[in-house]
VEXGUMAR-745792 format. One record per residue (C-alpha): residue in one letter; x negated, y, z negated. Coordinates in pm, 1 decimal. Each point is the difference from the previous one (the first is absolute). Layout:
N
+------+----------+----------+----------+
: rest :        x :        y :        z :
+------+----------+----------+----------+
:    A :        X :        Y :        Z :
...
+------+----------+----------+----------+
END
This chain:
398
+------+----------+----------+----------+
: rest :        x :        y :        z :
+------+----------+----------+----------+
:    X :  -8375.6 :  17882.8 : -15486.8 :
:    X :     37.7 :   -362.1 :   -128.3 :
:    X :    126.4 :    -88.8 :    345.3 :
:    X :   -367.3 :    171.2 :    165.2 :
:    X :   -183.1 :   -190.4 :   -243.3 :
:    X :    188.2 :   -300.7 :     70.4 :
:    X :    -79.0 :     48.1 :    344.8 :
:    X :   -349.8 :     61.5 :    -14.4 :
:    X :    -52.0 :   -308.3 :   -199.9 :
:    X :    174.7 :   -253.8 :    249.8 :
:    X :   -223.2 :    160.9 :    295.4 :
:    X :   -335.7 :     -0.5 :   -225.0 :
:    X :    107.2 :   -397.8 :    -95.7 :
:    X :     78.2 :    -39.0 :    383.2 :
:    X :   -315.6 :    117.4 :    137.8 :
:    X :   -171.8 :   -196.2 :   -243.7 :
:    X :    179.5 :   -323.0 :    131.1 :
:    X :    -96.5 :    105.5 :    359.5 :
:    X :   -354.7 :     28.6 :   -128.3 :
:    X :    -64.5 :   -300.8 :   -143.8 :
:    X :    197.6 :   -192.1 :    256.1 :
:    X :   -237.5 :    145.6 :    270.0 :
:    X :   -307.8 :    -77.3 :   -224.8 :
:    X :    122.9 :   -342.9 :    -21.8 :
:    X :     25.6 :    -68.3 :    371.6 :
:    X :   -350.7 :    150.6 :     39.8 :
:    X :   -167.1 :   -226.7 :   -205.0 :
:    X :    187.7 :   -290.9 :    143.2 :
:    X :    -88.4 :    109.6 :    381.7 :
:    X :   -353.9 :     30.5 :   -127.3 :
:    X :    -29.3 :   -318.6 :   -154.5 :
:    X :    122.1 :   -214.1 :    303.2 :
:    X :   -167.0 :    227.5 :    235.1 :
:    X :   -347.7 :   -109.6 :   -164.4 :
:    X :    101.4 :   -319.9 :    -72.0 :
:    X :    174.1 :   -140.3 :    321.3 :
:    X :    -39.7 :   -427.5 :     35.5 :
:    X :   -102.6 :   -107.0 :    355.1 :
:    X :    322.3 :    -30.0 :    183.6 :
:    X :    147.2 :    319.3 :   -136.1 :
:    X :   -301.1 :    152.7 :    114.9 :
:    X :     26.1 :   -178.6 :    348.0 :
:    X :    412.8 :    118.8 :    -17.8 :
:    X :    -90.4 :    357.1 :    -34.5 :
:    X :   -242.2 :    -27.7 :    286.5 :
:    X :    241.6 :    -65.6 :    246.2 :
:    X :    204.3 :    232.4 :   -149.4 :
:    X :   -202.4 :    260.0 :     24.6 :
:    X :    -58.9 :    -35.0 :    360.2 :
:    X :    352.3 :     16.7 :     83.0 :
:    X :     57.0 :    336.9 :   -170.5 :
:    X :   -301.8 :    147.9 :    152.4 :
:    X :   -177.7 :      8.3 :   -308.4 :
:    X :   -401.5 :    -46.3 :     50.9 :
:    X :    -96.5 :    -64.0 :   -359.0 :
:    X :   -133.5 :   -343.2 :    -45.6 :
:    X :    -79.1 :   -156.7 :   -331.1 :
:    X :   -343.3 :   -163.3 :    -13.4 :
:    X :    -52.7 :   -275.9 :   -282.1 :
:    X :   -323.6 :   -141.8 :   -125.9 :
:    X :   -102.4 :   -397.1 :     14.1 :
:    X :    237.8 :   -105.2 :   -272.8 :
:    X :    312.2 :    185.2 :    139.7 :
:    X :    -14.8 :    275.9 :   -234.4 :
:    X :     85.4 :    373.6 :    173.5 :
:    X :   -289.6 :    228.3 :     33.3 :
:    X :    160.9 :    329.6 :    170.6 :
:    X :    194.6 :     65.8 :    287.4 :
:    X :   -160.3 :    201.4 :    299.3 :
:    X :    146.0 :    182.1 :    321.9 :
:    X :    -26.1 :   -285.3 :    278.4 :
:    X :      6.2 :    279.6 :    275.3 :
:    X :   -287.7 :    152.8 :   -125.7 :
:    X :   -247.7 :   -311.3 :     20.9 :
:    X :    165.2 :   -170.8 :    348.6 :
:    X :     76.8 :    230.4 :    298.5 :
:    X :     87.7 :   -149.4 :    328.1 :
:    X :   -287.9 :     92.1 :    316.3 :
:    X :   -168.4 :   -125.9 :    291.4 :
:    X :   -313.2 :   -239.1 :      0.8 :
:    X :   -301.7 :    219.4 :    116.5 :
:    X :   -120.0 :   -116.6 :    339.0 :
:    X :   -294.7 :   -245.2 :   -118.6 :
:    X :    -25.4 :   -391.2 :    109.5 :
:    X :    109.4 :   -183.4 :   -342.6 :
:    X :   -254.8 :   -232.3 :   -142.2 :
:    X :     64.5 :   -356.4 :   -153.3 :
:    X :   -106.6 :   -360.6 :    109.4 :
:    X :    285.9 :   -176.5 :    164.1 :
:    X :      3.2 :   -329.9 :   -176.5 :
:    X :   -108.8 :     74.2 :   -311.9 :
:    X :    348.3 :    290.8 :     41.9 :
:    X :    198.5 :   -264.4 :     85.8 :
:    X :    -88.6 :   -255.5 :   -221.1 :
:    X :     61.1 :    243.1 :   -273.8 :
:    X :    340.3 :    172.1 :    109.8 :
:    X :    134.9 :   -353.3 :     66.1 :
:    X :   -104.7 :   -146.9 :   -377.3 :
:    X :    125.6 :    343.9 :   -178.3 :
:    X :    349.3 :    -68.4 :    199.2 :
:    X :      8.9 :   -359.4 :    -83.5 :
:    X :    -40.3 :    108.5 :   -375.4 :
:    X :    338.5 :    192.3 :     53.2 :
:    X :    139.8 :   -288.4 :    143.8 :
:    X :    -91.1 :   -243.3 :   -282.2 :
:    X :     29.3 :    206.9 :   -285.0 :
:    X :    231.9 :    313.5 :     98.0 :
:    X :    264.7 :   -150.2 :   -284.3 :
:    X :   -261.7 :   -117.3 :   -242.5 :
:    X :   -174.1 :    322.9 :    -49.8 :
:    X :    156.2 :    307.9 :    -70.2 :
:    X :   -257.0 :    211.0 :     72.2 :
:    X :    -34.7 :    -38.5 :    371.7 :
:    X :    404.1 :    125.0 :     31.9 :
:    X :   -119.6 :    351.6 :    -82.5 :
:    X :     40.5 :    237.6 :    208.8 :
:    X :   -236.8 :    202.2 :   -131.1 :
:    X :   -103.2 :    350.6 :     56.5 :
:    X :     89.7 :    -68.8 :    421.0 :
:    X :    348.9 :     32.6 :   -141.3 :
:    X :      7.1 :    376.0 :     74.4 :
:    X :    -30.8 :    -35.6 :    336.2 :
:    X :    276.2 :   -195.3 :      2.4 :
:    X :   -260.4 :   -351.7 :     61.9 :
:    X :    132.1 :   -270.8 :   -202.4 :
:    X :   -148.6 :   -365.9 :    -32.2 :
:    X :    198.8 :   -109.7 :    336.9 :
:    X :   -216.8 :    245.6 :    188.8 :
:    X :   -332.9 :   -134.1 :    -73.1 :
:    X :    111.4 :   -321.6 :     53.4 :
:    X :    104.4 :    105.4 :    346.5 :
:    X :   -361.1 :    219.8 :     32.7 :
:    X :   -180.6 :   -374.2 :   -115.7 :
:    X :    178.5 :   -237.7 :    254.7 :
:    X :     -2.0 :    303.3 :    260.1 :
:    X :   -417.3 :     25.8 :    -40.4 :
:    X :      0.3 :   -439.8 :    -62.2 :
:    X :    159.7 :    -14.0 :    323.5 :
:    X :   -166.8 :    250.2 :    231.0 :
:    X :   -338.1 :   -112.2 :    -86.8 :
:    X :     59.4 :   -377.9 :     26.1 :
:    X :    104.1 :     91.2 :    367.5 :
:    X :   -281.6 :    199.3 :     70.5 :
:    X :   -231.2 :   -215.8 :   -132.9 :
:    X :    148.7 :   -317.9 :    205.5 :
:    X :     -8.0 :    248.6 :    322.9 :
:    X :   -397.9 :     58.5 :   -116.9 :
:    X :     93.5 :    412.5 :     61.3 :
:    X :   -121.3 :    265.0 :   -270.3 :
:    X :    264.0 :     36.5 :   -303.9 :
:    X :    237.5 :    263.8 :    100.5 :
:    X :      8.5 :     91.4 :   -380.1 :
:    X :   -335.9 :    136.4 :     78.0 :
:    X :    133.8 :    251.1 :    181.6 :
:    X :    122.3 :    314.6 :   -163.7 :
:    X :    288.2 :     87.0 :    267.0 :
:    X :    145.4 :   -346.7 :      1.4 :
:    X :     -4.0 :     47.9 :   -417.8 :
:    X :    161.3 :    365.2 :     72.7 :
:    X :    240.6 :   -151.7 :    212.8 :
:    X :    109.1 :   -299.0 :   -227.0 :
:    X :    -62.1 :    113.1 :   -315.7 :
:    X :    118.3 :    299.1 :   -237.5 :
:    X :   -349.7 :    114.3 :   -105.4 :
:    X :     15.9 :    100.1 :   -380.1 :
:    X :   -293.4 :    199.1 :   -133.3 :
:    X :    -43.9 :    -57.3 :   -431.6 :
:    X :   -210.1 :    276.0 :   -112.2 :
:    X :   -190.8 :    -76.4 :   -320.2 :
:    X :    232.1 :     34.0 :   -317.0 :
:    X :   -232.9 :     27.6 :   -362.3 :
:    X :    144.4 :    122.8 :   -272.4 :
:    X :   -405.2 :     51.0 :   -117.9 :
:    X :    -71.4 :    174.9 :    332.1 :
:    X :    276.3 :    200.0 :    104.5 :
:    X :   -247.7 :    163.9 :    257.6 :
:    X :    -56.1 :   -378.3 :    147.9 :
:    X :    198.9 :    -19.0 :    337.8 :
:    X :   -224.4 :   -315.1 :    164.4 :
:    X :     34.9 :   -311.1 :    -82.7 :
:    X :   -303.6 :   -149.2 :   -215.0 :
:    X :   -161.5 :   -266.3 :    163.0 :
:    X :   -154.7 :   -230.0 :   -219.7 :
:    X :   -141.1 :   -370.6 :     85.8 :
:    X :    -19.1 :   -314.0 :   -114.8 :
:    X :   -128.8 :   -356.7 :    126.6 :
:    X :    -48.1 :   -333.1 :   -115.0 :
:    X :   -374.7 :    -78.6 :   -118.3 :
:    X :   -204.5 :   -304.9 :     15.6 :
:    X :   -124.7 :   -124.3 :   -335.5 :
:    X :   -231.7 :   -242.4 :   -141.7 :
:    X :    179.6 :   -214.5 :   -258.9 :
:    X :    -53.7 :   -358.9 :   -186.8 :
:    X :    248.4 :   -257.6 :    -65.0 :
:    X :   -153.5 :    -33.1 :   -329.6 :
:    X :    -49.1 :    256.4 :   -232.8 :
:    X :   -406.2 :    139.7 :    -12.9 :
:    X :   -234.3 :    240.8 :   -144.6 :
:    X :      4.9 :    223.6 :    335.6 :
:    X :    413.3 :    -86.7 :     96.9 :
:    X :    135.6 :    -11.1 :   -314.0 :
:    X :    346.2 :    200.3 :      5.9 :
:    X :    269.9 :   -212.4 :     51.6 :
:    X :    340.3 :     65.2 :    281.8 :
:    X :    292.2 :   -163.7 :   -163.2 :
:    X :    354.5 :   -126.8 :    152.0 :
:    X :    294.8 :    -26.9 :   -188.7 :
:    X :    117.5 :   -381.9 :    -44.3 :
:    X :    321.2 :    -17.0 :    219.7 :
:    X :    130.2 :   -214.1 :   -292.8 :
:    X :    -61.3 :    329.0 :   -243.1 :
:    X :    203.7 :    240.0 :    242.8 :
:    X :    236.8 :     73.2 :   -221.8 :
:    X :   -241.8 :     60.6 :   -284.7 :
:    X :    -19.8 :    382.9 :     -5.0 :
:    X :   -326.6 :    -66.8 :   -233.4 :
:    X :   -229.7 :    169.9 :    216.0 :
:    X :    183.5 :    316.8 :     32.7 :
:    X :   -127.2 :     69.4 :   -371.1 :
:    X :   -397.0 :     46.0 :     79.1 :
:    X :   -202.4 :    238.2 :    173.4 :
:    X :   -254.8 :    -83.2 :    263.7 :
:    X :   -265.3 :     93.9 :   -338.4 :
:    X :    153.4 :   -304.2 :   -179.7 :
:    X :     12.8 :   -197.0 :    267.4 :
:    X :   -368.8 :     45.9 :     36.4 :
:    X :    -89.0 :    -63.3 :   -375.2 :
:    X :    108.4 :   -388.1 :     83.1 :
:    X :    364.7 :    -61.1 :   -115.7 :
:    X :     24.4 :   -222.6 :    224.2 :
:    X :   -376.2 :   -168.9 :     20.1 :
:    X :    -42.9 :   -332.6 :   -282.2 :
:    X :     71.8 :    129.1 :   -345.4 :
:    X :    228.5 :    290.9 :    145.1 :
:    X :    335.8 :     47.1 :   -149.1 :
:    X :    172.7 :    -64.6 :    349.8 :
:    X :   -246.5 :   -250.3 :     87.8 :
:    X :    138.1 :   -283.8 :    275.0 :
:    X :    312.4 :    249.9 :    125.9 :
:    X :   -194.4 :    131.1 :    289.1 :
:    X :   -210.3 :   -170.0 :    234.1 :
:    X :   -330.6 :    130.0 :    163.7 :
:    X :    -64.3 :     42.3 :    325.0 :
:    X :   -319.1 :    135.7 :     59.8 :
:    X :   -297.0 :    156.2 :   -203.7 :
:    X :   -146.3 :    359.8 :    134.7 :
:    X :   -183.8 :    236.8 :   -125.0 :
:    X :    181.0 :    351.9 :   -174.4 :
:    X :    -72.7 :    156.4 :    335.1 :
:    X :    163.2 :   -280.7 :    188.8 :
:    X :    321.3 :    -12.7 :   -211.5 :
:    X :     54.1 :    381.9 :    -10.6 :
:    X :    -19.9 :     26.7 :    378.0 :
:    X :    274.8 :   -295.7 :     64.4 :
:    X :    195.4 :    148.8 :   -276.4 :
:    X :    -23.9 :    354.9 :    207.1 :
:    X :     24.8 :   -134.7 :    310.3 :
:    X :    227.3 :   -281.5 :    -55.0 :
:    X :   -139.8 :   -288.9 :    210.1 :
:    X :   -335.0 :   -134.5 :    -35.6 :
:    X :   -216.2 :   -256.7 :    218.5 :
:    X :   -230.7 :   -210.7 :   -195.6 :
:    X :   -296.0 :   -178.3 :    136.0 :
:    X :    -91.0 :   -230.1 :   -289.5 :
:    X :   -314.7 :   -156.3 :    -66.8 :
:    X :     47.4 :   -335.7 :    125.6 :
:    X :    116.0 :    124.1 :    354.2 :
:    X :    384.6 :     43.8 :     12.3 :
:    X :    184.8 :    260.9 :    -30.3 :
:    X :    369.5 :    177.4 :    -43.6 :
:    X :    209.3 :    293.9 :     29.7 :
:    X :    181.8 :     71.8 :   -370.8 :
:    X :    256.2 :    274.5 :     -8.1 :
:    X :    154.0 :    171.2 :   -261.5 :
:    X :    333.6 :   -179.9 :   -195.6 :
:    X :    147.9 :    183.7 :   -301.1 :
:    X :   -119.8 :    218.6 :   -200.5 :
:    X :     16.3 :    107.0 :   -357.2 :
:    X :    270.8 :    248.8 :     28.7 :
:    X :   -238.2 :    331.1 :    -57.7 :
:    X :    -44.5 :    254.6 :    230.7 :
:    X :   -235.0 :     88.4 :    178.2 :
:    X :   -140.5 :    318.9 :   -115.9 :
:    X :   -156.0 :    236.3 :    259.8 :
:    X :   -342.0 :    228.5 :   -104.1 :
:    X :    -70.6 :   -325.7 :   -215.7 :
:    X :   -352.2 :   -180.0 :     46.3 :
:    X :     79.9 :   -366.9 :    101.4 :
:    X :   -150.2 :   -178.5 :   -269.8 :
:    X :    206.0 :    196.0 :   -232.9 :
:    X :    303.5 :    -76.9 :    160.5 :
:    X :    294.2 :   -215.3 :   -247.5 :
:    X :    127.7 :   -109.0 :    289.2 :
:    X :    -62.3 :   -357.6 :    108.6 :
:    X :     79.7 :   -247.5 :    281.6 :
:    X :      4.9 :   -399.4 :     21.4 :
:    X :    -63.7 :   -138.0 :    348.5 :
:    X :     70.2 :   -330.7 :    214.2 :
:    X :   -158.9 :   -133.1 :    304.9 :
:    X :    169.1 :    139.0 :    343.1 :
:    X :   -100.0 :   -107.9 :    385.5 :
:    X :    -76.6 :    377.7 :     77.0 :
:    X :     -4.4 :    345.5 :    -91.9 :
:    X :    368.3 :     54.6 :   -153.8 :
:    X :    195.7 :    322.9 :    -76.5 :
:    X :    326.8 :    103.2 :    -88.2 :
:    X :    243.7 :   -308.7 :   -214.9 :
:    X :    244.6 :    -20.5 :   -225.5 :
:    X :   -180.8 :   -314.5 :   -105.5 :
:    X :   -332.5 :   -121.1 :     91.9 :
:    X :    123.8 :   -316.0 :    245.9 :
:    X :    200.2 :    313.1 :    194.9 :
:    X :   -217.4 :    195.4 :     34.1 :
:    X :    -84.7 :    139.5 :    349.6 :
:    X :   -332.9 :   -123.6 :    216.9 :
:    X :   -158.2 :    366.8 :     87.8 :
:    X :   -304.1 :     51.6 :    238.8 :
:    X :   -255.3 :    313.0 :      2.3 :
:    X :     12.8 :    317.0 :    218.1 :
:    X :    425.1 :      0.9 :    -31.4 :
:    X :     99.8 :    -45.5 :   -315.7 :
:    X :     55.3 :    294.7 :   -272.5 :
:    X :     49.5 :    -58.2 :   -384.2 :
:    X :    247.2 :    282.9 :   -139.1 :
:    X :    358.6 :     65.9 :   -134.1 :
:    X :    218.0 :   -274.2 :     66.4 :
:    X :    269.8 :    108.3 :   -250.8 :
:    X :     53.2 :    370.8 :     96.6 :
:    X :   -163.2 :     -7.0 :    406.0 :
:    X :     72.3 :   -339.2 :     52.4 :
:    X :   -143.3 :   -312.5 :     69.7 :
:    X :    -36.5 :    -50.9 :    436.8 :
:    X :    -32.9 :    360.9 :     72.4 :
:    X :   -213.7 :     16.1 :    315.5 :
:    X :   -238.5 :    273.2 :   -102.6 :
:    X :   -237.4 :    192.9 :    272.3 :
:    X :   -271.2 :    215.5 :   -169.9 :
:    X :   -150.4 :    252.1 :    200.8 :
:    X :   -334.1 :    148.3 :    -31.6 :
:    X :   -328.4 :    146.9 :    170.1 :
:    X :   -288.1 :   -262.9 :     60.5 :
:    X :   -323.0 :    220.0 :    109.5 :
:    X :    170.0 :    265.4 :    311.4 :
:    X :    271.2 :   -296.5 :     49.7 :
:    X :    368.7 :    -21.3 :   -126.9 :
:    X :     83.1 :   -340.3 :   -157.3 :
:    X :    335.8 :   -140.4 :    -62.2 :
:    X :     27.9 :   -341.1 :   -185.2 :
:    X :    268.8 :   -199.2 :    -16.7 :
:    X :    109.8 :   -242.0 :   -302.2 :
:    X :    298.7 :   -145.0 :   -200.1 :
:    X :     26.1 :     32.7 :   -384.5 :
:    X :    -12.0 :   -392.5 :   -154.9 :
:    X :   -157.3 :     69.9 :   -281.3 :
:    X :    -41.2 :    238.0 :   -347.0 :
:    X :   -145.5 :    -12.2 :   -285.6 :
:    X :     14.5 :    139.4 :   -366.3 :
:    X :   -120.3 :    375.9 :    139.5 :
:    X :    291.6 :     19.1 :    240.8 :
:    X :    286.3 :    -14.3 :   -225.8 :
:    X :    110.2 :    257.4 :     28.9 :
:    X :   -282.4 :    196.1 :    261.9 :
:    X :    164.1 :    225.6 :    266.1 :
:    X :   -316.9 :    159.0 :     73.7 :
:    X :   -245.3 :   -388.4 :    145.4 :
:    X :    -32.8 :   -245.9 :    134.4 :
:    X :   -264.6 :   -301.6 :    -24.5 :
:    X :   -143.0 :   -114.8 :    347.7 :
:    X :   -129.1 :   -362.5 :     -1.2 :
:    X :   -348.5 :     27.0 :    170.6 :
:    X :   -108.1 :   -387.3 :     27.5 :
:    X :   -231.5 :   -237.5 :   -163.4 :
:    X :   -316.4 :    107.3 :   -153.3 :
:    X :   -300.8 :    -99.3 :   -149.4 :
:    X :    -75.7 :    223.4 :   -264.8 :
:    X :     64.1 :    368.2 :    -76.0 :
:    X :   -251.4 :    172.4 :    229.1 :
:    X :    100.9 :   -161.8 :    314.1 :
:    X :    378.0 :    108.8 :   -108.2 :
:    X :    -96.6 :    329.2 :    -62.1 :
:    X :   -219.1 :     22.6 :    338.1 :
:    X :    262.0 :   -104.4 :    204.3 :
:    X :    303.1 :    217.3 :   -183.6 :
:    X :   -219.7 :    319.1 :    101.8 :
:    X :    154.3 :      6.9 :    323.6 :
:    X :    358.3 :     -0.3 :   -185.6 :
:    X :    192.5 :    314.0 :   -124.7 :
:    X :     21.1 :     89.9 :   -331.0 :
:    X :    303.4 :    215.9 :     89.6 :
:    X :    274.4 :    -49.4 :    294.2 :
:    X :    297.0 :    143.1 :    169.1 :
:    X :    251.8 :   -333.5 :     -7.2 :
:    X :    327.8 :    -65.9 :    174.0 :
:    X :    278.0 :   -277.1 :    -43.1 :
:    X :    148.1 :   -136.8 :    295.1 :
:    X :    300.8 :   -110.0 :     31.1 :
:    X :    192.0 :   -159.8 :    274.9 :
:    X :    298.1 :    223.7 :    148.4 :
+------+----------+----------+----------+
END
């Protein structure tokens, strides 16, 4: 009897052991599951695709995992439908070279470009859309210098050359959502003064190269910033400098949009893109006005979009650019949206170089750059003939 009991005691104090040693592991796989640094995260996606796993971790804009989602089930591999591809040759070009130049330059310099990405469980890594860019840099500089139509306008040379990668819509909101939301974005012309007045009297700052280090700003929101820290008597007065003075609709529109052109009042004028920012997120359903989050501009040459840093950041033109996910789709994807125009099928092409603050993470959009505009009506006149929803495909070069 004393040997039963005996017996029953060692296997109750065993299974205990077992328990909380299994308990224990849990909680440590948990922890580093949800809180995985960059490279481990980049690690596991190659791993993953070698094991013919298709979950794929997607992080937000400060590196931080959100969730982890079936690749497979957002890209499946297809044929272009049969529809001329749309897109204006040099304006293509000039942005597929400059994106591929920004790998060039900066490929060691900023991690975030070596992802991956989602593309990973198809087996496409990094290598392949560099091949895909200099593939598409070199076919149309040829055609163009033979004065022939782009042969990336046509959808059998694309089925041909290409493995054709349909992304259906992935929103944890909107499970329903399977198209791609198209939203759009420009660059707006603006009245401004050098000087501040009664009619332009909210200031654009830059951060003083010699303050870089400084993280000073990152403690105010856009509402202090407004209240006039940094105008004479403000606490921070004399660390920023100011570029421009707008009015509240001028500055929320090039903080939306991220470049601005100002006409100022005595006849010159400038492009000003976004620089840093205050280190809050951007929070979606949020009016503008009441948004914390807050960026300081410099001067640029032309409409700018994806950078590490502002003097990297690449030159972008209208009608072929997309904003969106550069972390978890990747930053070069050549994107083709597809979508009815009156009784016509459309499909327009464009490469991902740039995001912003709504895109990280966003499976389920992308922002098309539609040009330079005036003011909001003319914007909104000529995005009418844009869809608000599209069928999208990646290409990428076999």
């Amino acid at each position: 009897m004393i040997n039963i009991r005996l017996g029953l005691k060692v296997q109750i104090l065993a299974g205990l052991i077992t328990f909380l040693s299994v308990i224990g592991v849990s909680q440590y796989q948990f922890l580093h599951a949800t809180n995985k640094p960059l490279h481990t995260q980049q690690k596991n996606e190659q791993h993953q695709s070698q094991d013919s796993s298709v979950f794929y971790s997607v992080i937000d804009e400060w590196q931080k995992y959100k969730y982890s989602v079936n690749g497979k089930s957002i890209l499946e591999p297809m044929k272009l439908p049969n529809t001329k591809v749309s897109f204006n040759a040099n304006d293509l070009f000039f942005v597929l070279t400059n994106t591929r130049k920004y790998f060039q330059d900066y490929y060691q310099k900023d991690q975030n470009i070596s992802r991956n990405g989602l593309l990973v469980s198809q087996g496409v890594k990094v290598e392949d859309v560099l091949k895909t860019l200099d593939f598409m840099i070199s076919t149309l500089r040829e055609d163009m210098k033979k004065n022939r139509p782009p042969r990336l306008q046509d959808p059998n040379f694309i089925n041909a050359n290409f493995q054709v990668i349909k992304w259906k819509a992935y929103n944890p909101d909107k499970p329903e959502q399977k198209q791609l939301r198209i939203t759009k974005y420009a660059v707006f012309t603006h009245p401004g003064s050098h000087t501040k007045t009664s009619t332009y009297n909210i200031p654009i700052y830059s951060l003083k190269d010699n303050l870089s280090t400084d993280k000073f700003y990152t403690k105010y929101t856009k509402q202090d910033v407004l209240s006039g820290i940094y105008e004479p008597g403000g606490k921070e007065f004399g660390k920023v400098e100011t570029l421009a003075y707008l009015t509240r609709q001028g500055l929320e529109e090039a903080l939306m949009q991220g470049t601005i052109l100002i006409n100022f009042t005595d006849g010159s004028k400038g492009f000003f893109n976004v620089d840093r920012n205050n280190g809050i997120s951007y929070i979606r359903g949020v009016r503008d006005t009441l948004q914390k989050r807050y960026w300081y501009f410099r001067p640029v040459d032309q409409i700018k979009g994806y950078g590490y840093k502002i003097d990297t950041k690449i030159s972008i033109r209208p009608g072929v650019t997309f904003a969106g996910d550069v972390l978890n789709i990747g930053l070069g994807r050549v994107v083709l949206i597809e979508y009815n125009q009156g009784q016509n099928k459309r499909l327009q092409m464009g490469v991902v170089a740039d995001t912003g603050g709504a895109f990280l993470p966003n499976l389920h959009q992308l922002d098309y750059l539609a040009g330079v505009f005036k003011n909001q009506t003319e914007f909104r006149q000529y995005i009418r003939q844009l869809p608000e929803y599209a069928s999208a495909y990646i290409l990428v070069k076999k």
